[in-house]
PLY file of the C-alpha trace (Angstrom):
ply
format ascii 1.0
element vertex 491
property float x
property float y
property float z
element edge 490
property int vertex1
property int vertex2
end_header
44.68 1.40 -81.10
44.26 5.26 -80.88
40.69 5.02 -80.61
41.25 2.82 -77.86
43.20 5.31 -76.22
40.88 7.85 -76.82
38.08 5.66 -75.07
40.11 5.08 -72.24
41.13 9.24 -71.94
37.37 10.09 -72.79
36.90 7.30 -69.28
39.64 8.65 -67.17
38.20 12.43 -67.96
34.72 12.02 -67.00
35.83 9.39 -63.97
38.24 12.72 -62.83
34.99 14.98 -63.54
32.89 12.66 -61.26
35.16 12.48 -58.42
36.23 16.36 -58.39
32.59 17.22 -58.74
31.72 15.01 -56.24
34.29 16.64 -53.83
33.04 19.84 -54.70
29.45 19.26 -53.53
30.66 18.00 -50.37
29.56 20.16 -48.19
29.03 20.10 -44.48
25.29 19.39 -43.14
23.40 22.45 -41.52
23.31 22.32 -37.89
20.56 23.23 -35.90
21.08 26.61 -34.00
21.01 26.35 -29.98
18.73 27.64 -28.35
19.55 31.16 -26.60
20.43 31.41 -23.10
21.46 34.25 -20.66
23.59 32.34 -18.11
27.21 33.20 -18.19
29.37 31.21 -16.30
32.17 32.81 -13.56
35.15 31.59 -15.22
37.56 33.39 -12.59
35.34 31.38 -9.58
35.49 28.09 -11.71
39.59 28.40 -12.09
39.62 28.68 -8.82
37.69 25.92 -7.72
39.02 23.46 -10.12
42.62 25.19 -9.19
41.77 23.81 -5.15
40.28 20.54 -6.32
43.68 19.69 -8.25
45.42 20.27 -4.88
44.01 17.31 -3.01
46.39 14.25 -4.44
43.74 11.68 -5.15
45.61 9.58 -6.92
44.80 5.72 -8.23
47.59 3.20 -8.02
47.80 -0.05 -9.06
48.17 -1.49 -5.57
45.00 -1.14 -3.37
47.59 -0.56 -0.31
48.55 2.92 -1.50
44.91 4.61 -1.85
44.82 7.65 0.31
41.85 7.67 2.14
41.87 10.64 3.32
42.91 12.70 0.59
39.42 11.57 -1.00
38.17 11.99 2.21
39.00 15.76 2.47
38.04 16.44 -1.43
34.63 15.40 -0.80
34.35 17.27 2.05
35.80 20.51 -0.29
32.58 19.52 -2.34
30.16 20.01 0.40
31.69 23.55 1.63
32.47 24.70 -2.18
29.10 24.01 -3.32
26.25 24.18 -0.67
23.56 25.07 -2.90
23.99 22.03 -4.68
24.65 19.83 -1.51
21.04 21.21 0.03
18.83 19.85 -2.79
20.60 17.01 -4.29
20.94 13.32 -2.34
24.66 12.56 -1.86
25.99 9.28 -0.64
29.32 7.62 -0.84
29.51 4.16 -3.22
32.45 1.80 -2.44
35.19 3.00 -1.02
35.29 6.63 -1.81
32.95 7.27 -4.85
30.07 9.66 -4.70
26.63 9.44 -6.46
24.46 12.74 -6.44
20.49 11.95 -7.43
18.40 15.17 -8.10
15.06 13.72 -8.34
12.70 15.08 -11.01
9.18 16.18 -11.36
8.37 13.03 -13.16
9.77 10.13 -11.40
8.46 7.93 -14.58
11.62 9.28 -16.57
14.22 8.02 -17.59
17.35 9.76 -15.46
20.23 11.48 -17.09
23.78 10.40 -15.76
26.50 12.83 -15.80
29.95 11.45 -15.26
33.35 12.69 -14.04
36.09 11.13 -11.94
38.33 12.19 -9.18
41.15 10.20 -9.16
44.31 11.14 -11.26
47.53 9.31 -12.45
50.30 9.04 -10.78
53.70 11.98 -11.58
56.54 9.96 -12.77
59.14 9.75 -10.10
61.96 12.63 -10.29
60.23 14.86 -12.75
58.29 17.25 -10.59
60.93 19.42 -11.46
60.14 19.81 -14.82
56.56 20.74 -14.79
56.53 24.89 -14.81
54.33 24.63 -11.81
53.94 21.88 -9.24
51.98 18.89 -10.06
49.60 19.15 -6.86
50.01 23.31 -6.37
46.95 24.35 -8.13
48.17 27.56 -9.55
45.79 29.76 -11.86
48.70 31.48 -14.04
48.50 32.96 -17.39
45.59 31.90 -18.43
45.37 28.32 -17.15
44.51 25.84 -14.59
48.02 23.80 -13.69
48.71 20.68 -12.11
47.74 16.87 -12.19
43.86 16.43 -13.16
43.44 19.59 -14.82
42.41 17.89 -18.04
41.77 14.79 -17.02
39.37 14.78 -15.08
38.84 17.46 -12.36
37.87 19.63 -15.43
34.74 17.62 -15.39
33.66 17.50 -11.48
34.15 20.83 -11.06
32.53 22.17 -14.28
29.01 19.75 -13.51
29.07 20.83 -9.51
29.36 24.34 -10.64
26.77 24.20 -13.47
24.48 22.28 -10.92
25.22 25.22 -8.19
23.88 27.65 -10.49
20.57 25.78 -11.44
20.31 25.03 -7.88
20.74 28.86 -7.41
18.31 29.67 -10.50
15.56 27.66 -9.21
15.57 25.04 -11.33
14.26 21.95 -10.90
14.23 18.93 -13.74
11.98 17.39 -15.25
14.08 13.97 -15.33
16.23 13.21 -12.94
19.77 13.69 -12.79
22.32 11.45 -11.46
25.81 12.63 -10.86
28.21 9.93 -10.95
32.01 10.73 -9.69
34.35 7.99 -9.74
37.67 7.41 -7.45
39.18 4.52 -9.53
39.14 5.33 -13.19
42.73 5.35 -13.95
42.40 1.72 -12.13
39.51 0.15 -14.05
36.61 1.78 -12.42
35.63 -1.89 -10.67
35.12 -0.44 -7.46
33.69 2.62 -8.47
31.76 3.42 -11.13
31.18 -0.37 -11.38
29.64 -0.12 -8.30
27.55 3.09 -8.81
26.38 1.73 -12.10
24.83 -1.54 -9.87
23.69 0.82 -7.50
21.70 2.42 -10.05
20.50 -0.52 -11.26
19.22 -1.99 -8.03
17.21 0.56 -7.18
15.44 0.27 -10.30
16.35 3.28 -12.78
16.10 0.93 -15.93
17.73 2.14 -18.72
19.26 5.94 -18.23
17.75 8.39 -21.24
21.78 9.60 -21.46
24.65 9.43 -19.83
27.31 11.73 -20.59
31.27 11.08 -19.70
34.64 12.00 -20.77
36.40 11.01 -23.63
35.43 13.95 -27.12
37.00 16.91 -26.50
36.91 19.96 -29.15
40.01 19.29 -31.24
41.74 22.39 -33.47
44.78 21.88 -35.37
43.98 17.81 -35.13
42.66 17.82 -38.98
44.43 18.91 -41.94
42.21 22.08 -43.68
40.55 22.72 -40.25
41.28 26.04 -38.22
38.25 26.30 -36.04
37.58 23.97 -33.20
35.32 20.30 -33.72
33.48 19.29 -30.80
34.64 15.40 -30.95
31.70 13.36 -29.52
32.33 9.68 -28.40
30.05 7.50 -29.42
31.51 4.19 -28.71
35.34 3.28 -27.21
37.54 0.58 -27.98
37.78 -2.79 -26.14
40.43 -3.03 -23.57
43.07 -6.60 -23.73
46.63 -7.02 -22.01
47.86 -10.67 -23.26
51.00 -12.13 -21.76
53.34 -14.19 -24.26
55.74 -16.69 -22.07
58.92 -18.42 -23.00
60.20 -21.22 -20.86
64.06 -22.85 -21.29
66.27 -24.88 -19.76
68.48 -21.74 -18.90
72.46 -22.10 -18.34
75.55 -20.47 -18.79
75.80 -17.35 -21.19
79.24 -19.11 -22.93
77.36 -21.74 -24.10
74.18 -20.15 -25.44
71.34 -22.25 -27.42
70.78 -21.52 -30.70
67.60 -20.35 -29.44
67.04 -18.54 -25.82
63.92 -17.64 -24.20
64.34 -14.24 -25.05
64.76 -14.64 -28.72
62.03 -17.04 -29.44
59.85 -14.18 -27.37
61.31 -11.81 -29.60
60.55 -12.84 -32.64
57.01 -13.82 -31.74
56.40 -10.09 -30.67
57.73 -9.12 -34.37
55.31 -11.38 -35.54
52.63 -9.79 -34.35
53.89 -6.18 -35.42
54.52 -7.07 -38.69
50.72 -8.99 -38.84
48.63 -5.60 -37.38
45.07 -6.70 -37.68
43.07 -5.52 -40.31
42.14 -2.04 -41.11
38.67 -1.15 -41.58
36.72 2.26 -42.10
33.41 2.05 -40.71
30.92 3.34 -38.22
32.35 6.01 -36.10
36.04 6.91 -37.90
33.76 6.56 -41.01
31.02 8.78 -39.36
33.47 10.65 -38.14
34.75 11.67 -41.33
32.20 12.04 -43.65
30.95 14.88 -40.58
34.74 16.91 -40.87
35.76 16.00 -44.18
33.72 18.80 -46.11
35.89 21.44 -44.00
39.31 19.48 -44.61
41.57 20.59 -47.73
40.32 19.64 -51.14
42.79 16.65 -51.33
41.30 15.27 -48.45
37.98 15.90 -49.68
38.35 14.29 -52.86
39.18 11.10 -50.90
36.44 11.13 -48.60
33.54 12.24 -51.00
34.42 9.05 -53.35
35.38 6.33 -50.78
33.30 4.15 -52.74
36.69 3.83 -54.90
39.27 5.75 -53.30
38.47 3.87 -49.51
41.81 2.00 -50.07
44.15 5.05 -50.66
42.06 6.36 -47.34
42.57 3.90 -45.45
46.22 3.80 -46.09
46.49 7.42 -45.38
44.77 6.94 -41.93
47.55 3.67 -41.03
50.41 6.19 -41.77
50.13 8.28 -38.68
49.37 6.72 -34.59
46.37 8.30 -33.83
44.36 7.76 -37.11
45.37 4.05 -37.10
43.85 3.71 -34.03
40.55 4.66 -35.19
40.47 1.69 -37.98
42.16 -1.11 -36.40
42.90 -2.99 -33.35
46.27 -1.99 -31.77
49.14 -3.60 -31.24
51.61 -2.58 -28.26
54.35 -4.53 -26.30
54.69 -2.29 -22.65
56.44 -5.06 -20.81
58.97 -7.53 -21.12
60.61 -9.24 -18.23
63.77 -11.53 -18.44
67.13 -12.52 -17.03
68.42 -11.68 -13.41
72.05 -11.90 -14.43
73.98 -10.58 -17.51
76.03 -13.74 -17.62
72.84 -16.49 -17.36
70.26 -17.84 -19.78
66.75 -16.94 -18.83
64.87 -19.75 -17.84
61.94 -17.54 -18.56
60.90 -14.78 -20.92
57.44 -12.85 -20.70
56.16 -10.10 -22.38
52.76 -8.06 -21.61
50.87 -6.89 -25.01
48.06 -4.72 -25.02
45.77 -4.22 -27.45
42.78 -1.91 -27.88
40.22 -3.43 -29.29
37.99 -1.96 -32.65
34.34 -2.24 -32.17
33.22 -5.67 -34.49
36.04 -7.65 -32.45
36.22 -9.20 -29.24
38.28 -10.11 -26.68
38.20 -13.73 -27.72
38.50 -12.97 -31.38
41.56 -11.04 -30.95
43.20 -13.95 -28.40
42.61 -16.28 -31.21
44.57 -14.12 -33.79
47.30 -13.29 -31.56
48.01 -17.08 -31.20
47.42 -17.95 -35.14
49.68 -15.18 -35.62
52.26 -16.14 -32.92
51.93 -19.73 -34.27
54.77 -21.14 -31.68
53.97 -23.81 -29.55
56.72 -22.94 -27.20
54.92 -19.30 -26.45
52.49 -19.31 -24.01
49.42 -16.92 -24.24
47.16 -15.77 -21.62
45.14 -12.79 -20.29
47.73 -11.00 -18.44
45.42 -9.15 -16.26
41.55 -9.47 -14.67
40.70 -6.14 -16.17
39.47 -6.56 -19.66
36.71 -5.26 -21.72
34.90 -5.53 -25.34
34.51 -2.50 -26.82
31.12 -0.44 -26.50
28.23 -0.52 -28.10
27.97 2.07 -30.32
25.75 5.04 -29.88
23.12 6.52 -32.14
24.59 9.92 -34.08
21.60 11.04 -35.09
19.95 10.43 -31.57
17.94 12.84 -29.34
20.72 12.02 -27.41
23.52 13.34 -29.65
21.71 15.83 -30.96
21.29 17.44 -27.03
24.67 17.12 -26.39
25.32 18.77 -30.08
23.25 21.41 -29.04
24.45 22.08 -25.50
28.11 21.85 -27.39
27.31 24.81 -29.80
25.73 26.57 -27.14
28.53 26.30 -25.00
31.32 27.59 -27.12
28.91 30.23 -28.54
29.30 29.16 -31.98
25.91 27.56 -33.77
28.40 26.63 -36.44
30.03 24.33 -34.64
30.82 20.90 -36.27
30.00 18.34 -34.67
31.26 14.78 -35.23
30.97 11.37 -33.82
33.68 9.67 -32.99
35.22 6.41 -31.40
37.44 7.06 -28.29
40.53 4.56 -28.29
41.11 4.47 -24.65
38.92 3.71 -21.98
36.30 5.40 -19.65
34.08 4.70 -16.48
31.01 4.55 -19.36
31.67 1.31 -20.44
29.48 0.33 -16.72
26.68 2.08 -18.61
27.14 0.22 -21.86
23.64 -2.28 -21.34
22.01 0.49 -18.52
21.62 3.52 -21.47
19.92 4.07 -24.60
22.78 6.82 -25.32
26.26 7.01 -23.47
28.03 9.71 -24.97
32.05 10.80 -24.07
32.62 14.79 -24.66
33.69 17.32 -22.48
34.37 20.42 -24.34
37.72 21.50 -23.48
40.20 22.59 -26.34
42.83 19.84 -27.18
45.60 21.21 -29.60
48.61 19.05 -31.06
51.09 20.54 -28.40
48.48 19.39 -25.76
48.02 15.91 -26.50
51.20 14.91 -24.26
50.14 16.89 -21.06
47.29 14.55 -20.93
48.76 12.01 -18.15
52.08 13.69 -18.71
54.07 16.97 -17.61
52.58 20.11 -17.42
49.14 18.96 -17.62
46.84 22.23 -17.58
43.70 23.29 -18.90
42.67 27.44 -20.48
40.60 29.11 -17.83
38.06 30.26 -20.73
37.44 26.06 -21.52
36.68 25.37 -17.54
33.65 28.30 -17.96
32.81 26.73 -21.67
32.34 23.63 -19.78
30.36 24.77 -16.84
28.22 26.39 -19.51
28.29 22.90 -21.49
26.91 21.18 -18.49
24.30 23.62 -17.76
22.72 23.85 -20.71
22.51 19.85 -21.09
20.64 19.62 -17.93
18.36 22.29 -18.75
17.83 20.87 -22.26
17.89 16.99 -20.94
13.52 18.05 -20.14
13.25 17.73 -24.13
14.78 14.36 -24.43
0 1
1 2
2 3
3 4
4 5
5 6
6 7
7 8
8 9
9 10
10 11
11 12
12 13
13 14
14 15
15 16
16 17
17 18
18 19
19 20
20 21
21 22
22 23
23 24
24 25
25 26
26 27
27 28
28 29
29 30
30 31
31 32
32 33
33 34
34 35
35 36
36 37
37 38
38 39
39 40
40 41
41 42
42 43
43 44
44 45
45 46
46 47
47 48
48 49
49 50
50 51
51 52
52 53
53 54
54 55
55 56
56 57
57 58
58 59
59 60
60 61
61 62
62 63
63 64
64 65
65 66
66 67
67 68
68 69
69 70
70 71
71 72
72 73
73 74
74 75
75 76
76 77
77 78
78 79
79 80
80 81
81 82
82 83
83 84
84 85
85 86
86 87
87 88
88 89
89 90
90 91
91 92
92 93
93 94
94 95
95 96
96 97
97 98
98 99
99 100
100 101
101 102
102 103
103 104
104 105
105 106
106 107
107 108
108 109
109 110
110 111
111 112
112 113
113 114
114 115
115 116
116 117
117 118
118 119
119 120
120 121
121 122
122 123
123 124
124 125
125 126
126 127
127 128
128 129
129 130
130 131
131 132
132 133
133 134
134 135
135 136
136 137
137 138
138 139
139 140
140 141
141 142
142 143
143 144
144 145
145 146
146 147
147 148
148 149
149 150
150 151
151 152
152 153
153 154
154 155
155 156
156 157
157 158
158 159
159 160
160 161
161 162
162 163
163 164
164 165
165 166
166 167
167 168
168 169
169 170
170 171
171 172
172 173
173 174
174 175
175 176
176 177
177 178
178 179
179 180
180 181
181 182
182 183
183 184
184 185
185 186
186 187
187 188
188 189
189 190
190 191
191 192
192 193
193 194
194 195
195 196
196 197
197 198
198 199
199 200
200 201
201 202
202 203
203 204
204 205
205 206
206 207
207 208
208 209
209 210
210 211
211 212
212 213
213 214
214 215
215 216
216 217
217 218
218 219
219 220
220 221
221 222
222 223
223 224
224 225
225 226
226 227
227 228
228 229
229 230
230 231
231 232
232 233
233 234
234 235
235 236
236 237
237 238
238 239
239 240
240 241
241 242
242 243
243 244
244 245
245 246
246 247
247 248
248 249
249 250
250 251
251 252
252 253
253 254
254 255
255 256
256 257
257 258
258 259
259 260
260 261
261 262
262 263
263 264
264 265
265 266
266 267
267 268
268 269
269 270
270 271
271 272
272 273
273 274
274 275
275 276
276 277
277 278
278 279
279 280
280 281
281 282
282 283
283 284
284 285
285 286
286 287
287 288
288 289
289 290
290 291
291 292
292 293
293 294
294 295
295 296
296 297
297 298
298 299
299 300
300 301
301 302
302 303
303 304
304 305
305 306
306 307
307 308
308 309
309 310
310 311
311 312
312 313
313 314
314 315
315 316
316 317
317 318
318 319
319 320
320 321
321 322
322 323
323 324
324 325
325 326
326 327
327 328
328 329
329 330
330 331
331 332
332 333
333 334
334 335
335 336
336 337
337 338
338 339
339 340
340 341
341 342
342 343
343 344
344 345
345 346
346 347
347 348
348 349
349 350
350 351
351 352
352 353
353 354
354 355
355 356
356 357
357 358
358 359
359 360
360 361
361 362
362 363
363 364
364 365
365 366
366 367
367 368
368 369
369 370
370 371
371 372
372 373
373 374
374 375
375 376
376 377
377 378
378 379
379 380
380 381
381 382
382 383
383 384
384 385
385 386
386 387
387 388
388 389
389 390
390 391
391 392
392 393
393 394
394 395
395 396
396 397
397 398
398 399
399 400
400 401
401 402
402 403
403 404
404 405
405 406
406 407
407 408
408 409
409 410
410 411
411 412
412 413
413 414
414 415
415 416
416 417
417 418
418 419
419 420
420 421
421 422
422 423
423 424
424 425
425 426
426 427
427 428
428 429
429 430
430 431
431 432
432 433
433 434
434 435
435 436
436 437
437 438
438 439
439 440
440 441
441 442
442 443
443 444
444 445
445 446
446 447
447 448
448 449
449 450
450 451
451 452
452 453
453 454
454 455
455 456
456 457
457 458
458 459
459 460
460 461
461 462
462 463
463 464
464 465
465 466
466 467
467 468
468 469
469 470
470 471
471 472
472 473
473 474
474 475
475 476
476 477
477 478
478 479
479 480
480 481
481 482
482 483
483 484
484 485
485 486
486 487
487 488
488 489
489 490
């Protein structure tokens, strides 16, 4: 017996040995230093632009018979008189009904273009809570040290920063060797189907083939995000989730609330929504959250490391970790959320019907159909009705190559942005939705990042109150975008 024990201690030691030396030598790979460069971006001039871009309202709504014409109208018509370097070189045309596609054609018309990406259009400010935002949502105010008001971050940030870096090439005498599509959409927040859908056919039709890159929103350089990280990691999207709303439908014979049913509408919907809460799909850590990790996790804490440098037998406990908070879960599993539920007109009458609208964001290896077909095994109630409760749905991306001469331009362009060649840089897989997924078949690379600082505190400005971005990130990303056109020649 004790020499059994002793085998089993002498086991446990050298197993500990193995998996604290392993965490020890887990150490972050070497990046490649940028290149140098001597532009500087205007950061006070950028503010200010993006500060007068946020105050057209260009916002998407859900019904068509709401779009403002002419507030697009008058933004794109800022564009011309704000940039006219830009606007004398490059081909501009309008796409749809208010989306703009830019082609700067390069020396060598046998390349493969590079797409740059931003939209215009913004969310809507929740009725009765202008008040609370510390400036106006649609004032455009440059005030201690940032860019306030409704499109800041998402995604003014990104028109403004490309037109400017393009302005200054323009400026510089710089001509590419590829060329260089801009791509500005007007219907993001919407879907993107009459926008950067229709660019992306556009494209197409006149023959571009497959795009070298294209580069949208979605990464952003995250600090505070990761526990045993200080500094800043430029988050690069390599692939985004899938995008399903399913409706789940009761119908009952209805009647008089004194005489209920032992079962009502509302309750049999009920209980099929628990269902699926208490059945999440699957977790899973692979490709980019496992990517993704194995980049960061030699700069995390050492109890962090120790997981991630021996996921060949701690992946469980990882995993488990990761479900425990919203945003990790989301990067190794298909999501589960109830955002509608309609019933009853009267407080004293049975509902004769009961629906509920569940999204679900969809983890790259599933599909749309895969995931209808587990919500109604799951469900498993005849009397509950499932169907696609919207036209707009998507599968998620392909996923991008992270060790790619695409990646490894925008990596470069990153770390020469922010002025840091240390700069980790990670994949990552973006669990909402952007205008790339039009790109997904047209591009060997589409890539999400836009380097603009994203603390914990900032998270809820983003389509919320107060939404603002740091003057300093608006002139990192200018610089971004420069240096990725200048660098897209070596692609």
């Amino acid at each position: 017996m004790r020499r059994t024990l002793a085998v089993l201690a002498l086991a446990a030691a050298v197993l500990g040995a193995v998996l604290v030396g392993r965490a020890l030598l887990f150490r972050p790979a070497e990046p490649s230093p940028p290149p140098e460069t001597s532009f500087e971006a205007d950061e006070g001039l950028a503010a200010t632009h993006l500060a007068a871009a946020i105050r057209f309202p260009t916002v998407a709504h859900e019904d068509p018979e709401r779009f403002d014409a002419e507030a697009f109208a008058a933004f794109r018509e800022w564009l011309v008189l704000s940039y006219p370097a830009a606007h004398s070189t490059l081909e501009r045309e309008v796409v749809g009904d208010a989306s703009l596609l830019y082609t700067w054609p390069g020396r060598d018309p046998s390349r493969a273009p590079l797409v740059l990406m931003g939209h215009m259009d913004v969310v809507p400010v929740d009725p009765g809570t202008e008040g609370e935002w510390t400036h106006g949502p649609f004032e455009g105010v440059v005030a201690d040290g940032f860019v306030w008001g409704r499109g800041a971050l998402d995604d003014k940030v990104s028109v403004v920063a490309i037109m400017e870096a393009v302005e200054a090439l323009v400026e510089e005498g710089f001509m590419p060797a590829r060329t260089v599509n801009l791509a500005f959409g007007h219907d993001e927040e919407v879907g993107g189907l009459n926008g950067a859908r229709l660019v992306a056919e556009a494209l197409e039709e006149r023959g571009m083939g497959r795009a070298a890159l294209v580069v949208d929103e979605g990464g952003v350089l995250a600090q505070g995000l990761m526990p045993g990280v200080e500094g800043p990691v430029a988050l690069v999207g390599v692939a985004e989730k899938g995008f399903l709303s399913l409706a789940l439908s009761v119908r009952s014979e209805g009647g008089h609330s004194s005489m209920p049913p032992r079962e009502t509408a509302i309750s049999i919907l009920a209980r099929a929504i628990t269902r699926l809460e208490e059945q999440p799909f699957p977790s899973r850590l692979d490709g980019p959250a496992r990517w993704m990790l194995e980049a960061v996790g030699p700069r995390m804490s050492f109890p962090a490391r120790l997981g991630l440098a021996n996921l060949w037998l701690l992946e469980p406990l990882v995993l488990r970790a990761l479900n425990e908070g919203p945003s990790t879960a989301a990067m190794v599993r298909t999501t589960t959320a109830p955002t509608i539920i309609e019933a009853g007109v009267k407080e004293n009458v049975l509902p004769i019907q009961a629906r509920a609208v569940v999204n679900f964001r969809i983890l790259p290896g599933e599909t749309r159909d895969s995931v209808t077909t587990h919500v109604r095994e799951i469900v498993s109630d005849p009397r509950v009705e499932v169907t696609q409760a919207s036209p707009f749905a998507t599968d998620p991306s392909p996923v991008s190559d992270p060790e790619g001469p695409g990646f490894r331009l925008v990596a470069a362009a990153a770390r020469q942005a922010v002025q840091d060649p240390d700069l980790p840089v990670a994949p990552y897989l973006v669990v909402g939705g952007t205008d790339s997924r039009y790109y997904a078949n047209r591009a060997e690379s589409v890539l999400r990042f836009v380097p603009v600082l994203i603390r914990p505190d900032d998270l809820s400005r983003v389509h919320g109150t107060d939404e603002r971005v740091a003057t300093r990130d608006v002139a990192t990303a200018v610089r971004f975008f420069h240096a990725l056109i200048q660098g897209s020649d070596t692609l």
